[in-house]
Structures are given as structure tokens and as C-alpha cells.
KOLTOR-423074 format. One line per field, with one value per residue: x, y, z of N, C-alpha, C in turn; residue number from 1. Coordinates in nm, 2 decimals. Example, Ala and Ser with C-alpha at 12.3 -4.5 7.8 and 13.67 -1.06 7.14 Angstrom:
BEGIN
neast <- 1.32,1.28
nnorth <- -0.57,-0.22
nup <- 0.78,0.71
caeast <- 1.23,1.37
canorth <- -0.45,-0.11
caup <- 0.78,0.71
ceast <- 1.32,1.29
cnorth <- -0.33,0.00
cup <- 0.78,0.79
resi <- 1,2
END
This chain:
BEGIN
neast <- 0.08,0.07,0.17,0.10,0.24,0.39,0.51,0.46,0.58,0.48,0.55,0.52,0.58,0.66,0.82,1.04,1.05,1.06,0.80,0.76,0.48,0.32,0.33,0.34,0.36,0.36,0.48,0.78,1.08,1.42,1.55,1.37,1.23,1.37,1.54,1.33,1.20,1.36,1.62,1.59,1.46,1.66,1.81,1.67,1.58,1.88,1.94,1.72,1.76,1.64,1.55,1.47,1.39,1.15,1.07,0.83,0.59,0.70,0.91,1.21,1.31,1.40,1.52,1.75,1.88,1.98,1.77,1.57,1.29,1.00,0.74,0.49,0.22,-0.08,-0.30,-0.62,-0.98,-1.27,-1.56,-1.83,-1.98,-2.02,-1.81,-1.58,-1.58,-1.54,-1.30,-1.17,-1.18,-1.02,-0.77,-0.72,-0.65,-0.51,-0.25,-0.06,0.08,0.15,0.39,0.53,0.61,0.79,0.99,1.11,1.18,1.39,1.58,1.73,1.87,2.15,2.37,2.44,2.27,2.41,2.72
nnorth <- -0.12,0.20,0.47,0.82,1.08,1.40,1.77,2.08,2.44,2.78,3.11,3.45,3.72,4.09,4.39,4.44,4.27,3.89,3.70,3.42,3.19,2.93,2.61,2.26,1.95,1.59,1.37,1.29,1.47,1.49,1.74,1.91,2.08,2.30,2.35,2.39,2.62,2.82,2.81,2.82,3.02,3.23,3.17,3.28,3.53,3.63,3.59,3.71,3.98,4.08,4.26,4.19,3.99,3.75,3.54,3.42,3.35,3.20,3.05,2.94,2.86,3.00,3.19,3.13,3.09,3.37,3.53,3.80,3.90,3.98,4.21,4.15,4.28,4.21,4.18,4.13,4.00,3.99,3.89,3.82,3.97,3.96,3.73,3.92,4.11,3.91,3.82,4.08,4.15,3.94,3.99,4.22,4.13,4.01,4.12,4.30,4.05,3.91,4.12,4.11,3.83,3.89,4.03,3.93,3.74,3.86,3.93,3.68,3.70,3.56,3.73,4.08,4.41,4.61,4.65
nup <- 0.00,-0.08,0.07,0.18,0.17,0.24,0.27,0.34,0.25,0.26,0.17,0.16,-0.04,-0.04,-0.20,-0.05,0.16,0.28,0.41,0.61,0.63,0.65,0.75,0.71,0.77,0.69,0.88,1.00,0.93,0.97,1.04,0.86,0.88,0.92,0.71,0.52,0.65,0.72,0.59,0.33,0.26,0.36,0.16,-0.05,0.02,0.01,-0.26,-0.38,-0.32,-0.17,0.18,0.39,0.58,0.75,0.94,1.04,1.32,1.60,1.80,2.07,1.87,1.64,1.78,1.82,1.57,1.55,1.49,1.51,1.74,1.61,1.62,1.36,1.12,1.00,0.73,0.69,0.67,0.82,0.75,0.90,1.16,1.40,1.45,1.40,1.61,1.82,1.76,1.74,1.99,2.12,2.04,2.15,2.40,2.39,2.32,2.52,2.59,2.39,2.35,2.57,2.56,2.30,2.43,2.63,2.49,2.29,2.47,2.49,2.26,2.04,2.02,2.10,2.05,2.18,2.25
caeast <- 0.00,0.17,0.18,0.11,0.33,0.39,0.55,0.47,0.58,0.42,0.58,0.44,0.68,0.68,0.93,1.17,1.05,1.00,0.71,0.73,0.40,0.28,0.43,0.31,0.44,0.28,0.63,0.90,1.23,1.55,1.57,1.33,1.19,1.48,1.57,1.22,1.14,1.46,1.74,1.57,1.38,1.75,1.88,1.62,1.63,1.99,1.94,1.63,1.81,1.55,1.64,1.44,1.31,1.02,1.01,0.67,0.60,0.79,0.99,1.28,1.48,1.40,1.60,1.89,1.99,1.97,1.58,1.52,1.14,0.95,0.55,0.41,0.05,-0.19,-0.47,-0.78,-1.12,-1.36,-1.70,-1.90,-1.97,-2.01,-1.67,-1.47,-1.58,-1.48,-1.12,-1.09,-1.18,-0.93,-0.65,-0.73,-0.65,-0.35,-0.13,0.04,0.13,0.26,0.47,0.57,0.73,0.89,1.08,1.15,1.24,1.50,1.70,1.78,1.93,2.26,2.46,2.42,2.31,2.50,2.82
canorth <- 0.00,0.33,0.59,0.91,1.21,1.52,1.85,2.23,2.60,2.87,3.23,3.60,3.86,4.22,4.43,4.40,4.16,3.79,3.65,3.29,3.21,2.86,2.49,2.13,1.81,1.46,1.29,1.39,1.45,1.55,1.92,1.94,2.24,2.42,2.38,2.47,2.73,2.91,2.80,2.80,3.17,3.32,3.22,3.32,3.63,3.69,3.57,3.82,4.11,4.15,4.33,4.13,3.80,3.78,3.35,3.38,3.34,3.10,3.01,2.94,2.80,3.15,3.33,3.04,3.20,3.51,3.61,3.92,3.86,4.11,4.22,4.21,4.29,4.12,4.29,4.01,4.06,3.87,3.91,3.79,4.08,3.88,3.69,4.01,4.18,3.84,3.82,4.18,4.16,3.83,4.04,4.38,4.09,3.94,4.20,4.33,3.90,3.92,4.24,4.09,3.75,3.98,4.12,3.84,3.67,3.94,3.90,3.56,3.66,3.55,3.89,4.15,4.48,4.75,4.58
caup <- 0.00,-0.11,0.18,0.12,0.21,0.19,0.28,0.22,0.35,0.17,0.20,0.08,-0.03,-0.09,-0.28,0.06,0.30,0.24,0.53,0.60,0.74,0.67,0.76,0.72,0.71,0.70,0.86,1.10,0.86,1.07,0.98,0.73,0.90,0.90,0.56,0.44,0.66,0.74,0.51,0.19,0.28,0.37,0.04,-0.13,0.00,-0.06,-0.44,-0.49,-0.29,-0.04,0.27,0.50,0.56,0.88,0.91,1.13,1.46,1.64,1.92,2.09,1.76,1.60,1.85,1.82,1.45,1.52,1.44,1.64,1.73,1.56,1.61,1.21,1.14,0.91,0.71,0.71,0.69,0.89,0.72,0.98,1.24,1.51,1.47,1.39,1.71,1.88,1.72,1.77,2.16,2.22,2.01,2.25,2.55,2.41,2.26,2.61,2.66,2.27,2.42,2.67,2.47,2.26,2.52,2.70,2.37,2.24,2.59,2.47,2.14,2.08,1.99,2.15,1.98,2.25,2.33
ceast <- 0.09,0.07,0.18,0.18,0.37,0.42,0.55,0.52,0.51,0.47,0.50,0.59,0.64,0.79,1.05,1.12,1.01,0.94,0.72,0.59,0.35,0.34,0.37,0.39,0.39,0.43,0.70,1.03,1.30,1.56,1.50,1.29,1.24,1.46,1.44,1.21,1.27,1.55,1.73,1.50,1.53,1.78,1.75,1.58,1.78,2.02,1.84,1.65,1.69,1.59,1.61,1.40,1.22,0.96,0.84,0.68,0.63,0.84,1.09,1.41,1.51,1.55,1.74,1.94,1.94,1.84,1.54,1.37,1.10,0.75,0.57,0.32,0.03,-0.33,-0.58,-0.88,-1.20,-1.56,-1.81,-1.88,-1.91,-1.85,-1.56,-1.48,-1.51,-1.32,-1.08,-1.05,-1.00,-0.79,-0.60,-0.62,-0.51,-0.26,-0.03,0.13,0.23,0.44,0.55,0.68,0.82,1.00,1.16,1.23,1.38,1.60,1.76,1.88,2.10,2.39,2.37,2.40,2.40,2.63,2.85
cnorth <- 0.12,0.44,0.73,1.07,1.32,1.67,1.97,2.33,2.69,3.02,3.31,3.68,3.98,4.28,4.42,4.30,4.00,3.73,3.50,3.28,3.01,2.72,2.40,2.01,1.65,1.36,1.37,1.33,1.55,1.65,1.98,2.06,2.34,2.48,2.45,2.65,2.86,2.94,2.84,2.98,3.24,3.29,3.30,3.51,3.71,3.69,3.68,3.94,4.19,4.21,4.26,4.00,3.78,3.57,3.35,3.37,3.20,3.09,3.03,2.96,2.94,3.21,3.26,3.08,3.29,3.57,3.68,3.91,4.03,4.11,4.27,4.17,4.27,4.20,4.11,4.05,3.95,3.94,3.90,3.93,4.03,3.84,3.78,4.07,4.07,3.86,3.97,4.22,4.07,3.93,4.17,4.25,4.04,3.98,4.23,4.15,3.93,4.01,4.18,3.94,3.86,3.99,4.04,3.70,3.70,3.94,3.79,3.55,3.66,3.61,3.96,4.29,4.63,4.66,4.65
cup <- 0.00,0.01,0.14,0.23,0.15,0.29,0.28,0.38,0.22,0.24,0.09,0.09,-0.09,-0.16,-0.23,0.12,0.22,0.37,0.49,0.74,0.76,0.70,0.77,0.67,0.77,0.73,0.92,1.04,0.95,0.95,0.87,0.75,0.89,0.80,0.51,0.49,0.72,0.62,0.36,0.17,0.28,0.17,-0.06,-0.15,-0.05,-0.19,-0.49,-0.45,-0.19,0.10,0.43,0.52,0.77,0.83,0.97,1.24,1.47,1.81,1.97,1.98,1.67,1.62,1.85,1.67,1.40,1.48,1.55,1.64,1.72,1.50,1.46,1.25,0.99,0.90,0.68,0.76,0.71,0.81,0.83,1.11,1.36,1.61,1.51,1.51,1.84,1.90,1.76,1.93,2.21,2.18,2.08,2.37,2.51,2.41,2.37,2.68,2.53,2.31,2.47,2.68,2.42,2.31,2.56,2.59,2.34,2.38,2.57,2.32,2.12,2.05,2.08,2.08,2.07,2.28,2.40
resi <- 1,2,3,4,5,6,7,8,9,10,11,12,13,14,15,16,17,18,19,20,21,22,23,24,25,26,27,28,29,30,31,32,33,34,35,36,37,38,39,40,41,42,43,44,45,46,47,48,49,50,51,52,53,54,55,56,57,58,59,60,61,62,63,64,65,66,67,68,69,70,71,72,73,74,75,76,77,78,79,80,81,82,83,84,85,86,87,88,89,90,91,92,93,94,95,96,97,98,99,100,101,102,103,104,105,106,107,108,109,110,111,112,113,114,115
END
């Protein structure tokens, strides 16, 4: 019986920045994450001369090469009234916690930018 598998990242780019936002994978390959979602995003920025690259939210391994964690914002439109007043409530309640990683993120990174 053939198994089926499969892999994706899906990035957005602008004229400077390249956004990595999406990740799946049916299968645990040793570093595949990386490679997809780091490694393959840097070169691609330094091959199309972009100035930035923003992998997505993340974690610890971020802040391990070098990804200064950084609040971006997302235009999306929620049709439903209802919903949007929801999502806009939980995103009023969370932002000062977001902040507050950030912060507590960028103390972890492994340069320093005042020496």
C-alpha cells in the first residue's frame, strides 16, 4: 500500500521583505523544518536582494539564528460581524502578553546589539 506524504511551506513577499508564514508536514524528517522554513527563505532572500526575511511566529529555535522577534501585522477581513468583534476583543487581551514575549524573547538573542 503506497503511503502518502507530503511537505509544504508557503511564504508571501513584498518588494523588501520575504514573510514565511505557513508549515506542514505529514512525517518527522530530521531538519526538514529548518531547511524549508529558514534556510531555503535566507537564500532566497539573498538571491532576490531583499532586505528582509520575517520566518513567522515562532519560538525558541528563531532566537537560536539570530531572528530578532518582531511584532508584524496582518490585514484580514472577517465578514461575519459577530466573529470580527470576537477576534478583535481576544487580540485587544492578548497584545500586552505578545509584548511581553517579545521582550522576553529578544533578551535571549545570541549577539548583542550595545556591546
Amino acid at each position: 500500500m503506497a503511503t502518502s506524504r507530503w511537505c509544504c511551506h508557503l511564504c508571501f513577499r513584498s518588494d523588501e521583505v520575504l514573510y514565511g508564514r505557513y508549515w506542514g508536514c505529514r512525517g518527522n524528517y530530521h531538519s526538514l523544518h529548518f531547511e524549508l522554513c529558514f534556510y531555503q527563505g535566507i537564500a532566497y532572500c539573498l538571491r532576490e536582494g531583499l532586505r528582509r526575511f520575517e520566518p513567522g511566529a515562532g519560538g525558541e529555535h528563531q532566537i537560536a539564528r539570530g531572528f530578532t522577534p518582531t511584532v508584524v501585522h496582518s490585514l484580514h477581513w472577517i465578514s461575519d460581524p459577530t466573529m470580527r468583534r470576537l477576534i478583535a476583543r481576544h487580540l485587544d487581551l492578548q497584545g500586552s502578553e505578545v509584548e511581553a514575549y517579545r521582550e522576553e524573547a529578544a533578551a535571549h538573542l545570541p549577539f548583542n546589539a550595545n556591546p
